[in-house]
C-alpha positions in Angstrom: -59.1 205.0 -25.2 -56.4 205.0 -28.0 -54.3 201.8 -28.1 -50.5 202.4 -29.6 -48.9 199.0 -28.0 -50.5 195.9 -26.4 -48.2 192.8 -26.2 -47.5 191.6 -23.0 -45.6 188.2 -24.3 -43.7 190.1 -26.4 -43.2 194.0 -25.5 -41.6 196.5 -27.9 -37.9 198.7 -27.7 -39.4 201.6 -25.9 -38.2 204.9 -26.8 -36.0 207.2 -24.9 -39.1 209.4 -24.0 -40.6 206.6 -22.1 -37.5 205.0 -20.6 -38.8 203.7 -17.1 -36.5 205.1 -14.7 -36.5 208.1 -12.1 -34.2 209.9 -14.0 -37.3 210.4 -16.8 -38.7 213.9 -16.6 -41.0 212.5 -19.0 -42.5 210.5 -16.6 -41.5 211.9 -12.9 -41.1 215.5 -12.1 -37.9 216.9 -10.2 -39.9 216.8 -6.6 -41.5 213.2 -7.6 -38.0 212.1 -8.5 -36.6 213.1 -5.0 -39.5 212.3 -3.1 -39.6 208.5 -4.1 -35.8 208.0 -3.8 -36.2 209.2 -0.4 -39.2 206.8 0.5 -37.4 203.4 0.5 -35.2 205.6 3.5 -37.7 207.3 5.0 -39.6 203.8 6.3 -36.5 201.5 6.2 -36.3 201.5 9.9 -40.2 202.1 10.7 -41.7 199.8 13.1 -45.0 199.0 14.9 -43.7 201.2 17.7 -41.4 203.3 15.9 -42.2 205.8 13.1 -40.8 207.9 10.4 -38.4 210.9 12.3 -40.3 213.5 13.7 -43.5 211.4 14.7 -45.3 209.7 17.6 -47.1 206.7 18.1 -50.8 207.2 18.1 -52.3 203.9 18.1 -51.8 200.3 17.0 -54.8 198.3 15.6 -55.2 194.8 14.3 -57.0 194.2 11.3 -57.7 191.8 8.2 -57.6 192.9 4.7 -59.4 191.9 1.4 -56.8 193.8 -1.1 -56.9 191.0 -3.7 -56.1 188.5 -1.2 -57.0 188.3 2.5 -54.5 189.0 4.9 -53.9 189.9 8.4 -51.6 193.0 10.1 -51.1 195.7 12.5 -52.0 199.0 11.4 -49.7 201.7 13.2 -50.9 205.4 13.3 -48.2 208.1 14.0 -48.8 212.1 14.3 -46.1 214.7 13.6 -45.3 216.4 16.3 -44.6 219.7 14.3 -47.1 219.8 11.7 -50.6 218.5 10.9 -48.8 215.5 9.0 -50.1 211.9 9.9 -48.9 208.5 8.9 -50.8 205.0 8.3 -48.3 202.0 8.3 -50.1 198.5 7.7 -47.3 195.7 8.6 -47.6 192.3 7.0 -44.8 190.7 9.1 -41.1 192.1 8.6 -40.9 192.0 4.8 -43.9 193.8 3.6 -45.5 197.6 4.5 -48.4 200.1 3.0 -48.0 203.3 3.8 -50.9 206.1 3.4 -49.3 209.9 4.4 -50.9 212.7 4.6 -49.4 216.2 5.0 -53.3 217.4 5.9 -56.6 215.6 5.5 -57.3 213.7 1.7 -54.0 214.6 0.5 -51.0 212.7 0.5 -49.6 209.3 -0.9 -49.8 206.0 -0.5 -46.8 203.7 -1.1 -46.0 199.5 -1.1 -42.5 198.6 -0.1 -41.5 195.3 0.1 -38.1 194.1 1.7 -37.2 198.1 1.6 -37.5 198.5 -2.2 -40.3 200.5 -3.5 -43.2 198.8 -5.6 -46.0 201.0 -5.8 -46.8 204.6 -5.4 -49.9 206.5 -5.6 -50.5 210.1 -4.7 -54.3 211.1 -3.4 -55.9 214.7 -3.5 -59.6 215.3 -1.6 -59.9 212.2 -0.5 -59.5 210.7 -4.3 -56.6 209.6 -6.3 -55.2 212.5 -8.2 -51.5 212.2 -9.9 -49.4 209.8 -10.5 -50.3 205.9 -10.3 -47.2 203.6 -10.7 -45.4 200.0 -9.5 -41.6 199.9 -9.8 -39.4 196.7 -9.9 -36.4 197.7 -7.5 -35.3 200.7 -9.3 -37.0 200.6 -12.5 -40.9 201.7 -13.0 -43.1 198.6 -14.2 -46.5 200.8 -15.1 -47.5 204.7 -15.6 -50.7 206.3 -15.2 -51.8 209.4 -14.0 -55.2 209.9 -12.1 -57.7 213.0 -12.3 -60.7 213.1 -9.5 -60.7 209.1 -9.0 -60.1 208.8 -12.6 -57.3 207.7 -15.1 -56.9 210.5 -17.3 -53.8 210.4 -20.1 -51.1 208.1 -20.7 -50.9 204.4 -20.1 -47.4 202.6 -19.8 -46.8 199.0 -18.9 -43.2 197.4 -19.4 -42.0 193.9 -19.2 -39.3 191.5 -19.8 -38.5 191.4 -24.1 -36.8 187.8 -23.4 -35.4 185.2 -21.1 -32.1 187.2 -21.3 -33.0 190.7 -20.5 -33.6 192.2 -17.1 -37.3 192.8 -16.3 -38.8 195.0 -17.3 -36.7 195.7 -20.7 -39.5 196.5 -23.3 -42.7 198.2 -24.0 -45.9 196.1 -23.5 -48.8 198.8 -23.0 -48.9 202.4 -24.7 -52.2 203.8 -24.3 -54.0 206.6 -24.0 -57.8 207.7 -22.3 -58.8 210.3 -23.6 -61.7 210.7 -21.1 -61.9 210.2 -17.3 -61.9 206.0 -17.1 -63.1 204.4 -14.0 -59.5 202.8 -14.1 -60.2 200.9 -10.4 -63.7 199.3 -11.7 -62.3 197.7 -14.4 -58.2 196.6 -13.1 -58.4 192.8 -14.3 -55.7 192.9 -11.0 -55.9 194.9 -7.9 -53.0 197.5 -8.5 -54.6 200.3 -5.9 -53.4 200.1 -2.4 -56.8 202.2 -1.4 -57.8 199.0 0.0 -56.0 199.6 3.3 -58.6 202.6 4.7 -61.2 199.1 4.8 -60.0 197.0 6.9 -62.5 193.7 7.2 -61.8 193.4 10.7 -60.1 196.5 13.4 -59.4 195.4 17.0 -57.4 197.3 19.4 -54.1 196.0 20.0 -52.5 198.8 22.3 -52.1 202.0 22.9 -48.4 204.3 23.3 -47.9 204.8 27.4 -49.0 208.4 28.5 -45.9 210.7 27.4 -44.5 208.5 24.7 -41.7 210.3 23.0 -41.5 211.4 19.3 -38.6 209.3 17.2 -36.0 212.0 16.0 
């Protein structure tokens, strides 16, 4: 691992190349750019018994999580109705969802929004994370890191506030680089990964959709 920056109390200026917004090519491709501007919309209006358009209710579940800090909610599994697409919504309460999507089987994302704004997003390939790896702070990103068969692989970017006066995050805190596959998940000093939510501690029933239940559109 190759260490450019590390100052967390007091980041750097970043560059233009690693300017954290969506607009960056440097950091999000054209489809990544419109696919996580269209999240925060896509689940806005997602409930336990209503999913994203096109889907039906599968199942509801009740279960307890251990993702850095124990916590109760209702998992809600929807189908697409005209695809092999499924969706995974854990609610904590109104505020606060984790969504896990897959368009088929071990691939797909996973993604934190909390009072409708994205935080996190973390795409998954074979049943391992593979792509990008980031947290956002409303509209701007807050970390970077790209994921290769379970393992961070490339550049690592962390921003944060510069001063008391500047709008989080305004400055360079982390540039680094592995250089190898690096068990990045072992070693987090904080649990970034939203994996946790495919291991629930606890998973009771809480109710099923009547027979016939009809898709959202």
């Amino acid at each position: 691992m190759v260490v450019t920056v590390s100052d967390v109390d007091d980041p750097e200026p970043f560059p233009l190349k690693y300017t954290n917004v969506l607009s960056n090519t440097n950091l999000f491709t054209p489809a990544q750019q419109e696919l996580l501007q269209a999240i925060p919309t896509k689940y806005r209006d997602v409930a336990t018994n209503s999913g994203p358009l096109g889907t039906a209710l599968v199942g509801l579940t009740r279960a307890a999580f251990a993702g850095g800090i124990y916590r109760e909610g209702v998992i809600a599994h929807f189908a697409y109705t005209n695809s092999a697409a499924q969706e995974h919504i854990v609610f904590f309460g109104s505020r606060e969802k984790v969504v896990k999507y897959q368009s088929e089987p071990g691939c797909g994302y996973y993604a934190l929004l909390v009072d409708g704004s994205l935080c996190g997003y973390e795409e998954f390939r074979d049943g391992e994370l593979s792509g990008l790896f980031t947290c956002f702070y409303h509209d701007t990103c807050t970390m970077w890191l790209r994921f290769t068969n379970g393992k961070a692989l490339g550049k690592f970017l962390v921003w944060a506030r510069r001063g008391l006066g500047e709008p989080p995050p305004s400055g360079l805190a982390v540039e680094a680089e592995f250089k190898e596959p690096y068990d990045f998940l072992k070693y987090q000093q904080m649990r970034f990964d939203l994996t946790w939510m495919d291991s629930p501690t606890t998973n009771t029933n809480a109710s099923f959709p009547a027979a016939g239940s009809q898709p959202r559109r």
